[in-house]
N, C-alpha and C positions, 0 to 999 in steps of 0.2 A: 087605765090602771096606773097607778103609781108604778115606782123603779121597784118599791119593795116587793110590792106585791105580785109584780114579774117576774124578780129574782124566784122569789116563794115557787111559781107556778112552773118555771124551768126547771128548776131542784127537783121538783115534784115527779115533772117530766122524765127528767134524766133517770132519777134513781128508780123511777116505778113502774114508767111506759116503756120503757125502752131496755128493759134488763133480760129480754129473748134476744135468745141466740139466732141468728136466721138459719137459713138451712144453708149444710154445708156445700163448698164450693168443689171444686176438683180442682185443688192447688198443686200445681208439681213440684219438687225440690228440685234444686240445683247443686252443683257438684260441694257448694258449701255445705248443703242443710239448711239453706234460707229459702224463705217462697218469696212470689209476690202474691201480696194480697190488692184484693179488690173489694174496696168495700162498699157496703149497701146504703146509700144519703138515707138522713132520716128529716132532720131539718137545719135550716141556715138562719144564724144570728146576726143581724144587722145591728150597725153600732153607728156615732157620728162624731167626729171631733168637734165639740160647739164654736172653736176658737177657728181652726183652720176650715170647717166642712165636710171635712174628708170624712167618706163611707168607707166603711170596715165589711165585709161580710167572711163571716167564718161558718164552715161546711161542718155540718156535724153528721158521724156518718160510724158504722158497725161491721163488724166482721166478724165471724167463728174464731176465729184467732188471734183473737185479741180480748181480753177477762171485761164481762159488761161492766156497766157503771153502776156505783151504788152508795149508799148515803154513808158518813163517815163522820163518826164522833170523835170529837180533838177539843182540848185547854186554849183558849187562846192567850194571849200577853199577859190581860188580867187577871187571868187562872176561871176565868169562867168559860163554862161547857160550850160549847158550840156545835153545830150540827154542817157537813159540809159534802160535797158530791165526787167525788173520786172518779175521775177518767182516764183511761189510759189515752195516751197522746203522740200521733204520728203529724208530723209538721212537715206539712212540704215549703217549695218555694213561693215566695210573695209573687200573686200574679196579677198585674194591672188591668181592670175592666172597667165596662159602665156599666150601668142598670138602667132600667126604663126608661129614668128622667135621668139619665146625663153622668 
């Protein structure tokens, strides 16, 4: 497959396979009002820098408490439509690995 028509099939993904809530967790609160959550992996994007090599892999993953993903309509620069995938986004820290090969 092409990039595009990757992109196409992750979009697809995101907004359409993956827009259930799983089942709730037993989160407790803390004396803030904040939990911790744990969330459910769904699937991992691999990337590559063509220049350096360097593997990228980014964990894509769901929780009740947190609003699913879904498709989002927006203008781009040239005032034309464009269709786009809206995710809420919890970032943790960069953590060094290998994969299979190396």
């Amino acid at each position: 497959q092409d990039q595009q028509e990757q992109l196409t099939a992750l979009m697809s993904a995101l907004a359409n396979g993956h827009d259930q809530k799983p089942p709730p967790s037993q989160a407790a609160t803390d004396e803030d009002g904040c939990i911790t959550v744990t969330p459910k992996p769904l699937f991992v994007l691999k990337t590559k820098d063509i220049k350096s090599g360097m593997k990228l892999f980014i964990n894509i993953c769901q929780s009740e408490h947190l609003p699913p993903s879904h498709t989002q309509e927006f203008i781009d620069e040239q005032g034309q439509p464009q269709t786009g995938v809206h995710m809420s986004a919890s970032i943790g820290p960069v953590r060094e690995d290998f994969d299979k090969k190396g």
